[in-house]
TIROKOL-253578 format. One line per field, with one value per residue (C-alpha): residue in one letter; residue number from 1; x, y, z. Coordinates in nm, 3 decimals. Layout:
N
rest = c(A ...)
nr = c(NUM ...)
east = c(X ...)
north = c(Y ...)
up = c(Z ...)
END
This chain:
486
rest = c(X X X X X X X X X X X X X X X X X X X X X X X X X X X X X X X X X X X X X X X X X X X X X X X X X X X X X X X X X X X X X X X X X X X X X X X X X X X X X X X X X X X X X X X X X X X X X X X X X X X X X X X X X X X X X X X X X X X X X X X X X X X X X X X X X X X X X X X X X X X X X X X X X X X X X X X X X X X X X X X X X X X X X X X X X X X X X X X X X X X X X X X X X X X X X X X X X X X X X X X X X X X X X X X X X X X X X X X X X X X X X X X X X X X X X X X X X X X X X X X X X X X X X X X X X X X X X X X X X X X X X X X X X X X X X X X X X X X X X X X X X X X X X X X X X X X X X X X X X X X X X X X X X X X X X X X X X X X X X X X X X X X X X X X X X X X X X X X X X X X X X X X X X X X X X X X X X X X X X X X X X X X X X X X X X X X X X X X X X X X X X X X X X X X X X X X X X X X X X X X X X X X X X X X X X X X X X X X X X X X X X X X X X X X X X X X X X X X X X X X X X X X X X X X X X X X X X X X X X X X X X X X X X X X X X X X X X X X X X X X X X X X X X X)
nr = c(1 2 3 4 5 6 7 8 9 10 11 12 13 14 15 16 17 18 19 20 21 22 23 24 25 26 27 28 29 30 31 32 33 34 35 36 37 38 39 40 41 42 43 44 45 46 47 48 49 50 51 52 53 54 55 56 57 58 59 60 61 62 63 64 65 66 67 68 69 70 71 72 73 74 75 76 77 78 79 80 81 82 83 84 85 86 87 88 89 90 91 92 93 94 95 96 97 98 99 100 101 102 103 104 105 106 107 108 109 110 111 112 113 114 115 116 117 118 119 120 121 122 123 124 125 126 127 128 129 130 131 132 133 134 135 136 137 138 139 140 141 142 143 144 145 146 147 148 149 150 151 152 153 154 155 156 157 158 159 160 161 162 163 164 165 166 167 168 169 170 171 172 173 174 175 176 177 178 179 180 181 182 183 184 185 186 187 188 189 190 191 192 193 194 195 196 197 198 199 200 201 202 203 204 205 206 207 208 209 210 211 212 213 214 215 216 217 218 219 220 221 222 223 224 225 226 227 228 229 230 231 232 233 234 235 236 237 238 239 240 241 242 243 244 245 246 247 248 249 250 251 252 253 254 255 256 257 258 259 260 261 262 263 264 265 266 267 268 269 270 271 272 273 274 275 276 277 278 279 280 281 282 283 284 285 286 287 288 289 290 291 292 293 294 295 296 297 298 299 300 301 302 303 304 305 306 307 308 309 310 311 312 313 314 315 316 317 318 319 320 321 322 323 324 325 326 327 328 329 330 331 332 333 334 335 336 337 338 339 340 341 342 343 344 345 346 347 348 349 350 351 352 353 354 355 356 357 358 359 360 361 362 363 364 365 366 367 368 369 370 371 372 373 374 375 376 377 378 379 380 381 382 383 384 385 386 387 388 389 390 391 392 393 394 395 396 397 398 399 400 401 402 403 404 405 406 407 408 409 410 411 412 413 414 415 416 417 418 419 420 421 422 423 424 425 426 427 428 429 430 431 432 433 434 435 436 437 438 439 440 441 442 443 444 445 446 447 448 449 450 451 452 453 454 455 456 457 458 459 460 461 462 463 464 465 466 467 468 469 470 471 472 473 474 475 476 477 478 479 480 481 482 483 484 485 486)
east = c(-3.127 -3.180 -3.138 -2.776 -2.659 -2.871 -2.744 -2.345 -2.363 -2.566 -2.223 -2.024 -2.215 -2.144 -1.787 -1.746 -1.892 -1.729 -1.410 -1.470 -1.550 -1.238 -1.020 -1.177 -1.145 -0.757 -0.685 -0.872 -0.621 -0.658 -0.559 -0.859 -0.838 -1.056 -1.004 -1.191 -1.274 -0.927 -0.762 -0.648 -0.619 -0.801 -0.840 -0.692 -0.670 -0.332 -0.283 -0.249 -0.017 0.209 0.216 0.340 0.586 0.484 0.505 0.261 -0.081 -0.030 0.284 0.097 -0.176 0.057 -0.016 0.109 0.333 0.443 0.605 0.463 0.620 0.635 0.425 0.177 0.193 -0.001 0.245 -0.009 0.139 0.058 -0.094 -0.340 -0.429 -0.490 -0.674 -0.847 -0.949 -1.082 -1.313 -1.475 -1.579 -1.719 -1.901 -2.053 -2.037 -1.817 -1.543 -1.265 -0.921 -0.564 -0.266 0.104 0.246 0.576 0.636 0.832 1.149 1.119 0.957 0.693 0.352 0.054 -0.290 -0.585 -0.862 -1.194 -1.371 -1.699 -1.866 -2.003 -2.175 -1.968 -2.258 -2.056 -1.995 -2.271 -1.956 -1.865 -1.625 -1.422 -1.363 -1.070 -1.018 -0.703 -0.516 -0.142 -0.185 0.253 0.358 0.077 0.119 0.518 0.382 0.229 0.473 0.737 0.525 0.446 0.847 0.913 0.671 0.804 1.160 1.017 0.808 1.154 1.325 1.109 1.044 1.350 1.499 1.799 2.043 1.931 1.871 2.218 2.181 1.830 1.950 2.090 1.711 1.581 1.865 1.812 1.425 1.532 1.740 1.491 1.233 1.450 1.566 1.919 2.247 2.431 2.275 2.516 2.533 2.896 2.933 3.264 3.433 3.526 3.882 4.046 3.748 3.768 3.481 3.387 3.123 2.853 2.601 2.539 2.308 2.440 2.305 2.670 2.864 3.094 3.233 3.370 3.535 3.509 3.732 3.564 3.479 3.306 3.590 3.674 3.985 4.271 4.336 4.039 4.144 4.107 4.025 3.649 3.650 3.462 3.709 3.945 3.718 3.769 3.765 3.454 3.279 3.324 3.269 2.949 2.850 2.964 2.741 2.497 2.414 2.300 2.425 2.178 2.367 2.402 2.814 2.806 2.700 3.009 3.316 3.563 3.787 3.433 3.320 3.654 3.655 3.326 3.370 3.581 3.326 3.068 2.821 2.653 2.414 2.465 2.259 2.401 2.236 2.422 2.346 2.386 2.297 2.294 2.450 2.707 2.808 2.808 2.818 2.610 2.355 2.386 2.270 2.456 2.295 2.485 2.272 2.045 2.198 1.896 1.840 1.617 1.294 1.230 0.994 1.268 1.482 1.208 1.224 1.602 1.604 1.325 1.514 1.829 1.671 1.520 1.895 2.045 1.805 1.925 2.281 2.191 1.983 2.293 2.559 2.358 2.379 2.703 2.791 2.582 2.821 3.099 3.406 3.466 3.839 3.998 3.696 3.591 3.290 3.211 3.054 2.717 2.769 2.971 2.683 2.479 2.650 2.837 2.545 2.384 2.726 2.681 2.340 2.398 2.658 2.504 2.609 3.007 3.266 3.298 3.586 3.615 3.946 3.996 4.284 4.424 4.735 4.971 5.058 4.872 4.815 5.182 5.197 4.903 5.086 5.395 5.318 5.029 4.642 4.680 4.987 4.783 4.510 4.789 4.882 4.512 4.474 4.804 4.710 4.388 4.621 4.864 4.521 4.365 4.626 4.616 4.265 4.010 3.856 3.530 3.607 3.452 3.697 3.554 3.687 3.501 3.660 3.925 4.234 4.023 3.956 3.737 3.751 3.473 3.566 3.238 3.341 3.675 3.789 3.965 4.334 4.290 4.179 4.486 4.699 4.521 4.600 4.936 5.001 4.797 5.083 5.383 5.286 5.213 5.531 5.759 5.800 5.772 5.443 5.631 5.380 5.446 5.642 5.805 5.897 5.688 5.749 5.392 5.258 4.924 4.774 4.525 4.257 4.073 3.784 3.545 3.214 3.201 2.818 2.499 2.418 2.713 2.542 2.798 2.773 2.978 3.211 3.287 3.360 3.590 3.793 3.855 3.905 4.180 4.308 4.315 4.533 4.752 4.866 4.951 5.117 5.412 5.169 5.200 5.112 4.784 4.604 4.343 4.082 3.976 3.634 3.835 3.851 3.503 3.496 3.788)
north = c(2.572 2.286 1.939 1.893 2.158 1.984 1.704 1.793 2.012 1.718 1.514 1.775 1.757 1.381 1.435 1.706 1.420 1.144 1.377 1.456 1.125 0.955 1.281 1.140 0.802 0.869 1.100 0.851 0.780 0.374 0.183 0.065 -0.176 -0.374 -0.725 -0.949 -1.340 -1.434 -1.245 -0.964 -0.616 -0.392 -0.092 0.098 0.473 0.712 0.639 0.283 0.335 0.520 0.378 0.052 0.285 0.261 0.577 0.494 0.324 0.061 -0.075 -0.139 -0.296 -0.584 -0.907 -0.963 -0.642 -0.699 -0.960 -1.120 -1.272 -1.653 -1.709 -1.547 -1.480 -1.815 -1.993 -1.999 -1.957 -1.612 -1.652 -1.928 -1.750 -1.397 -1.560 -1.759 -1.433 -1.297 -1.574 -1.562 -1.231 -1.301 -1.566 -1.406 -1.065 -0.965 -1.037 -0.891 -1.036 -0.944 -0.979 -0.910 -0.779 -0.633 -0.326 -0.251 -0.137 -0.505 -0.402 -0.598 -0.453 -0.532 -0.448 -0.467 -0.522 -0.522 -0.703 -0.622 -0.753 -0.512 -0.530 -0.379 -0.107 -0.159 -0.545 -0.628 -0.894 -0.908 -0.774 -0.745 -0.386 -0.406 -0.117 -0.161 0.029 0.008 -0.148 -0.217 0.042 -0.108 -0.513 -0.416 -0.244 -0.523 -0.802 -0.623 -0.563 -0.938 -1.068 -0.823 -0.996 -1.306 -1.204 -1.085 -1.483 -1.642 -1.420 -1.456 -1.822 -1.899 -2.086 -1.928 -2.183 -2.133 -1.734 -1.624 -1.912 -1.780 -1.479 -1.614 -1.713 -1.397 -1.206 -1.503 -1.370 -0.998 -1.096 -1.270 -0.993 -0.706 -0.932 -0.898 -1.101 -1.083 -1.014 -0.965 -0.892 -0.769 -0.696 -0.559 -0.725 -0.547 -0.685 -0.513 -0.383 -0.568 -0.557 -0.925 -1.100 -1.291 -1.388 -1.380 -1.510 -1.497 -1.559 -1.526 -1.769 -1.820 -1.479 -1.567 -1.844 -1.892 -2.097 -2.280 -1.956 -1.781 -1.516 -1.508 -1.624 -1.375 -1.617 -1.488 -1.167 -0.965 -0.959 -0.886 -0.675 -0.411 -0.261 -0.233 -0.017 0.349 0.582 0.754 0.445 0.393 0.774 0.766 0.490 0.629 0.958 0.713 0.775 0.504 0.438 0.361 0.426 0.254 0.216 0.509 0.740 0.648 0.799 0.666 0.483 0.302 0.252 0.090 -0.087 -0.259 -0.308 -0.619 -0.836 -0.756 -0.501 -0.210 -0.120 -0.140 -0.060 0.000 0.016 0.087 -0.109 0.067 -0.064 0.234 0.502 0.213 0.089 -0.287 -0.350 -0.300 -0.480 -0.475 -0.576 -0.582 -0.607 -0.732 -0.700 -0.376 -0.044 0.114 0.311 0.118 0.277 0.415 0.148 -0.059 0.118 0.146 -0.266 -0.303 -0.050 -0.265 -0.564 -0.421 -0.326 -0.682 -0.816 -0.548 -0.717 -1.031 -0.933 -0.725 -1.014 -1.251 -0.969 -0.939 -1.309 -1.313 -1.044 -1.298 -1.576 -1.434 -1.330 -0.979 -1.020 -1.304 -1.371 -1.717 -1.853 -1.794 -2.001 -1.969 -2.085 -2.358 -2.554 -2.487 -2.648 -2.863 -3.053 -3.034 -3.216 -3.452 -3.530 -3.589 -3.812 -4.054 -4.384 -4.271 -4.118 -3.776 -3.622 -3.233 -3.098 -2.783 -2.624 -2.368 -2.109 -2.184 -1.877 -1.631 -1.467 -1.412 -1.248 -1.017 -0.908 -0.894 -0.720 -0.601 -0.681 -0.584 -0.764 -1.035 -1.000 -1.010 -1.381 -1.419 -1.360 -1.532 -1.832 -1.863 -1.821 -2.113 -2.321 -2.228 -2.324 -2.685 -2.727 -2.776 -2.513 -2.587 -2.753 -2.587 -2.361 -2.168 -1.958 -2.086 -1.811 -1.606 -1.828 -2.115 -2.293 -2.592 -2.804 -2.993 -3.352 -3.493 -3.844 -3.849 -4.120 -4.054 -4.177 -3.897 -3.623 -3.690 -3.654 -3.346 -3.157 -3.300 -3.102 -2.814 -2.787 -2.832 -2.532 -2.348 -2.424 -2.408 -2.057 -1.784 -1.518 -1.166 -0.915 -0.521 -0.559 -0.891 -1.205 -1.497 -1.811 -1.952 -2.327 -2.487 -2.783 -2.999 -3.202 -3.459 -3.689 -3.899 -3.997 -4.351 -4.429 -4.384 -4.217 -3.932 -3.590 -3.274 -3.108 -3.430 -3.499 -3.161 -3.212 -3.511 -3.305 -3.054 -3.320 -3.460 -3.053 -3.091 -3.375 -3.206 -2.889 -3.100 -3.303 -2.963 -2.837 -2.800 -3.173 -3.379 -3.580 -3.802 -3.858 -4.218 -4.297 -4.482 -4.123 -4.102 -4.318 -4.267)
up = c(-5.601 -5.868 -5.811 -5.848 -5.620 -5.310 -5.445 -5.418 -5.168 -4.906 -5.053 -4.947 -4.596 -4.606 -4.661 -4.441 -4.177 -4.277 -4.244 -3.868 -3.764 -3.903 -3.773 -3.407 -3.518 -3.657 -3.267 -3.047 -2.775 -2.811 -3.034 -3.252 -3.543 -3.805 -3.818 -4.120 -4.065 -4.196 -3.879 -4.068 -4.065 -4.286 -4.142 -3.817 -3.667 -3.709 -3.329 -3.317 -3.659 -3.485 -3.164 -3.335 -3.490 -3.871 -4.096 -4.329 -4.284 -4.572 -4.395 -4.081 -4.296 -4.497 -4.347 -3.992 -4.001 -3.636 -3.525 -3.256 -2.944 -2.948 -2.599 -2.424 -2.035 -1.998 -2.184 -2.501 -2.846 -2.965 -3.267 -3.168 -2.919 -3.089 -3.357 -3.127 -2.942 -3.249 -3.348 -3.000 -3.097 -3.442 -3.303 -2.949 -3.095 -2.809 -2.653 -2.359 -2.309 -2.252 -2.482 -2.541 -2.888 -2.990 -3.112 -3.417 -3.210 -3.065 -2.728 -2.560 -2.506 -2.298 -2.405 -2.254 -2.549 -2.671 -2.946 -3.097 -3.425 -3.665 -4.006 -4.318 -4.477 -4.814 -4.831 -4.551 -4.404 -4.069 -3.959 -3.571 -3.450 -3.134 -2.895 -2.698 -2.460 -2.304 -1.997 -1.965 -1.736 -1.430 -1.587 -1.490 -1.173 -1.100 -1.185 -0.994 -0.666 -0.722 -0.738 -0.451 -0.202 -0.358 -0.225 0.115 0.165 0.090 0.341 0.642 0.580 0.578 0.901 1.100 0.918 0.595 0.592 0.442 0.180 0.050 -0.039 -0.330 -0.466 -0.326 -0.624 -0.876 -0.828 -0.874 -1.149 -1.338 -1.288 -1.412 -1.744 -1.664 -1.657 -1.349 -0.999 -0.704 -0.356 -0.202 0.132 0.328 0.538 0.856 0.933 0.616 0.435 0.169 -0.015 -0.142 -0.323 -0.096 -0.332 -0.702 -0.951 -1.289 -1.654 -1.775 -1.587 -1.929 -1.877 -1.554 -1.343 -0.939 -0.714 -0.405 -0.183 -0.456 -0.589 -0.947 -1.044 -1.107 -1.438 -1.611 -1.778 -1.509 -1.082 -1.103 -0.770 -0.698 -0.416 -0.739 -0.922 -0.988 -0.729 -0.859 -0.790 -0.457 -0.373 -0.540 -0.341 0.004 -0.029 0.001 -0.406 -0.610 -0.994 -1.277 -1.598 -1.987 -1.998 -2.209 -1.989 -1.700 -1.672 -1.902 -1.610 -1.516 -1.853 -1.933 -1.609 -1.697 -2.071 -2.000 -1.866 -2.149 -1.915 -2.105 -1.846 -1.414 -1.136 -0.813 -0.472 -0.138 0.170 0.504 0.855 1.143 0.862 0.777 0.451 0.479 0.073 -0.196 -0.430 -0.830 -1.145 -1.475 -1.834 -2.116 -2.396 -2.341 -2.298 -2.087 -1.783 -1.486 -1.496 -1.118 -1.046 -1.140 -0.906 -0.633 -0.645 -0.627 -0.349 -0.129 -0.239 -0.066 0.225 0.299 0.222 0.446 0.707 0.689 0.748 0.998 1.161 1.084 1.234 1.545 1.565 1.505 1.795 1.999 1.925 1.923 2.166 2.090 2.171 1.998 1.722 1.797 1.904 2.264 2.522 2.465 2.080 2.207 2.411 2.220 1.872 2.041 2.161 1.833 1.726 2.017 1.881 1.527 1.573 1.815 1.667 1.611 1.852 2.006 2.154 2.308 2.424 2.670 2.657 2.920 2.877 3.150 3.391 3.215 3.553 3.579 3.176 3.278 3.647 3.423 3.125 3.123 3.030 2.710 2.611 2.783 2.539 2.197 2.355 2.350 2.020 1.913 2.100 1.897 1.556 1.659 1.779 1.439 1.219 1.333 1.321 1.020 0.932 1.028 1.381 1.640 1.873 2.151 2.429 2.722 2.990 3.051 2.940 2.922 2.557 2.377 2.075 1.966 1.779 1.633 1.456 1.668 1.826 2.170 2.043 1.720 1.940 2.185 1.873 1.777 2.097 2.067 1.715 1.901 2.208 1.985 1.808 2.090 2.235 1.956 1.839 2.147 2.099 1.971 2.132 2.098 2.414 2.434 2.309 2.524 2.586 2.631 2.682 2.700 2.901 2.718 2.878 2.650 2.666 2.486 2.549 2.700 2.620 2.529 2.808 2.835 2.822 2.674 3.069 3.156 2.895 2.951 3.316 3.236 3.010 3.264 3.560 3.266 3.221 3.586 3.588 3.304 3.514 3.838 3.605 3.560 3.280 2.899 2.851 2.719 2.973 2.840 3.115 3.195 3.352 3.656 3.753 3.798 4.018 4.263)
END
C-alpha cells in the first residue's frame, strides 16, 4: 500500500472517529454547549437543539436565540447573571451554578449546570464547554412542598380568633404557587345548603364585584354561584371526584357556564368532614389552558385537607357554643365573651338584659314540648330582629335569655328591651298548632363601678327580672343598687 492510501484511509479512520464521537456528543442526554469569551454560542449537541425546540442547529446558534426570562430566582437580572456565570468559568476554569431559561414555546426551565474551560486545537482560544440538565420537574417539587408547609405554619400558628381569617393567606399562598388567577374556598351552609363563598384570593378582581359579605353582585353579568352550576358539576363533586380540566375539555353547559368570567382552565377539590361534603376548594386560570400536573393536584388536595381542618376545628367550636335548638350562643359562650366585653370596655358603660318567656310552663302542659320549642325558636326571631347583628344573644336556660350591651348606657339598654317586648307582644307566635299570644319580662342592669364583676351584674339583672314578673309580667324593670342593699 503506497503512501497515499495509508494516508486516506488513516483520514478515513479519523473521520470514521470524529463521526462517533459527535453521534455521542449529538445523543448525550444533557444539554451541552460551547460558549466563546463574548458569551456566545458556537457550538451545541442535537439534544440540547431540540430540547429548546429548534429544527435546525444554525437557528439555535444566531445570537441569543432564546429569550431569556427577565429575573432569576434570586431576583438577579438574567443576563448579568448568565454572563457573569460564564466568566467565572473562563477565569477559574470551572465553575457550578443553577439557572432558569425559557424555552422556545415560552416555558420556564431550570437547569442545573456545569462550566469547564477548554483549549480550541484549531484556534488555540478558550473556549467554555456547559453541561446542563433539567432539574424543573424536582425545583417545582420542591417549591411546592415548600408553599405547602408554608400553608400548614400559617394554619397552626394561627390563634383561635384569627384561624378562619388565615385561610384566606393560606389560598393567596396556593394561588400564587400554582400561577393562577382566582383561588376560592366555598363551603355549604347547612340551613338551606346553599353553597357560598368563604374565602377567595383573586388576581382578577376587575372581572367581578362583591357587596359587604363577600357575594358577587347579581349586577355583574351574571350570579357567580357555584350551587347554580350545571348539574354535572355538582355530581362530579359528590362522588367524591375531583375536576382538573382546560374549558375545552368540559361539557358544553360547564364550559359555557365558565366562559363568562374569562376561566380556560379549573381545578376542583371536594372537602368532606366524616364522609360529608362541607364545600369545595378551586382554582381558576384565565390565561393558560393546561391540565394541573398531579403534583399540582397532590398540593391542592393537602391544601384542602388542612382547610377542611380548620372548619372542622371551627364547627366543633361552634357545636361547643352553640344551643342546638334555637341557634344562638349558649351559656358557656356567653360568660365567657361577655366578660371579655366587660373587660374591653372598662372605661365606658355596660348594660346586660335577661329576658324570660312568661308561662311557658303552661304552653308546654298545653301544647306540647314541641310546640314549646317553635315559640323557642320564634322568640329568638322577634329578639333578633331588634338587635344588631353582632350583639351578643344567648339562651342562658330553659326559657331563660341574655343580651350583652358593651358601650350601653343603662337608659339605652332599657329602651332596647323596650323595642324587644313590643315585638314580642305585638303579633301572636303561629306555631303548627296554634296561634300564641306570648310576652316577655325583661330585667336590666348596668354596672355601677369599677369594681362590678359580670357574676353580679348578672345577678342584678335577674333580681330586676325578678321584680318584672311580680310586677304582672311582660314589663322592663331596671334594677337599682338600693336593692342590694335592702
Amino acid at each position: 500500500m503506497n503512501k497515499e492510501s495509508l494516508l486516506k484511509l488513516k483520514q478515513d479512520q479519523e473521520i470514521k472517529i470524529n463521526d462517533r464521537i459527535r453521534h455521542v456528543f449529538d445523543t448525550t442526554p444533557m444539554l451541552i454547549d460551547y460558549w466563546d469569551r463574548d458569551h456566545k454560542i458556537i457550538d451545541c449537541n442535537i439534544y440540547a437543539m431540540e430540547f429548546y425546540g429548534f429544527e435546525t442547529k444554525e437557528a439555535y446558534l444566531r445570537p441569543d436565540p432564546l429569550s431569556l426570562p427577565d429575573y432569576q430566582m434570586n431576583g438577579e437580572p438574567s443576563l448579568q447573571t448568565r454572563n457573569g456565570n460564564l466568566d467565572i468559568v473562563f477565569r477559574e476554569g470551572y465553575g457550578k451554578f443553577e439557572f432558569e431559561e425559557r424555552k422556545l414555546n415560552g416555558e420556564i426551565i431550570h437547569l442545573e449546570t456545569e462550566g469547564i474551560r477548554v483549549k480550541d486545537a484549531e484556534s488555540g482560544d478558550y473556549l467554555v464547554v456547559t453541561y446542563s440538565k433539567d432539574v424543573t420537574q424536582f425545583k417545582d417539587h420542591k417549591k411546592l412542598l415548600n408553599g405547602l408547609n408554608r400553608v400548614a405554619e400559617t394554619l397552626l400558628t394561627a390563634s383561635e380568633e384569627s384561624r378562619i381569617d388565615k385561610l384566606t393567606e393560606g389560598v393567596s399562598i396556593i394561588g400564587n404557587l400554582l400561577g393562577v388567577d382566582c383561588a376560592q374556598i366555598w363551603n355549604q351552609k347547612e340551613i338551606n345548603g346553599e353553597l357560598c363563598l368563604v374565602v377567595q384570593y383573586n388576581w382578577m378582581s376587575e372581572l367581578f364585584e362583591y357587596d359587604k359579605e363577600g357575594k358577587i353582585k347579581e349586577a355583574i353579568d351574571h350570579t357567580y354561584q357555584y350551587s347554580k352550576s350545571p348539574q354535572w358539576f355538582n355530581d362530579t363533586l359528590l362522588r367524591g371526584e375531583s375536576i382538573n380540566n382546560p374549558l375545552d375539555e368540559l361539557p358544553t353547559d360547564m364550559m359555557e357556564f365558565f366562559k363568562r368570567y374569562g376561566v380556560v382552565s379549573i381545578a376542583v377539590l371536594p372537602m368532606y368532614i366524616e364522609g360529608e361534603l362541607i364545600g369545595f376548594f378551586a382554582v381558576h386560570d384565565c390565561k393558560n389552558s393546561r391540565r394541573f400536573s398531579k403534583d399540582e393536584m397532590d398540593v391542592l388536595s393537602s391544601a384542602g385537607l388542612m382547610f377542611t381542618s380548620v372548619f372542622n376545628h371551627n364547627m366543633q367550636r361552634e357545636l361547643a357554643y352553640t344551643d342546638v335548638l334555637t341557634g344562638v350562643r349558649n351559656r358557656r359562650y356567653l360568660l365567657e365573651e361577655a366578660e371579655n366585653e366587660l373587660q374591653s370596655c372598662a372605661d365606658t358603660d355596660f348594660s346586660l338584659v335577661i329576658v324570660d318567656i312568661d308561662f311557658f310552663k303552661a304552653i308546654n302542659d298545653t301544647y306540647g314540648h314541641d310546640i314549646g320549642d317553635e315559640v323557642l325558636q320564634i322568640f329568638v326571631g322577634r329578639v333578633g330582629s331588634v338587635l344588631k347583628k353582632d350583639t351578643l344573644f344567648a339562651r342562658y336556660g330553659g326559657e331563660e335569655f341574655v343580651i350583652s350591651l358593651p358601650s350601653v348606657a343603662q337608659e339605652d339598654a332599657v329602651k332596647i328591651a323596650e323595642r324587644i317586648r313590643k315585638s314580642i307582644e305585638a303579633t301572636p307566635f303561629n306555631t303548627t298548632k296554634a296561634s300564641i299570644k306570648v310576652t316577655g319580662s325583661f330585667g336590666v342592669a348596668s354596672r355601677a363601678g369599677d369594681g362590678d364583676t359580670l357574676f353580679e351584674i348578672i345577678k342584678n339583672a335577674d333580681l330586676a327580672l325578678y321584680e318584672a314578673k311580680e310586677a304582672g309580667r311582660n314589663v322592663v324593670y331596671l334594677h337599682s343598687h338600693s336593692q342590694n342593699s335592702s
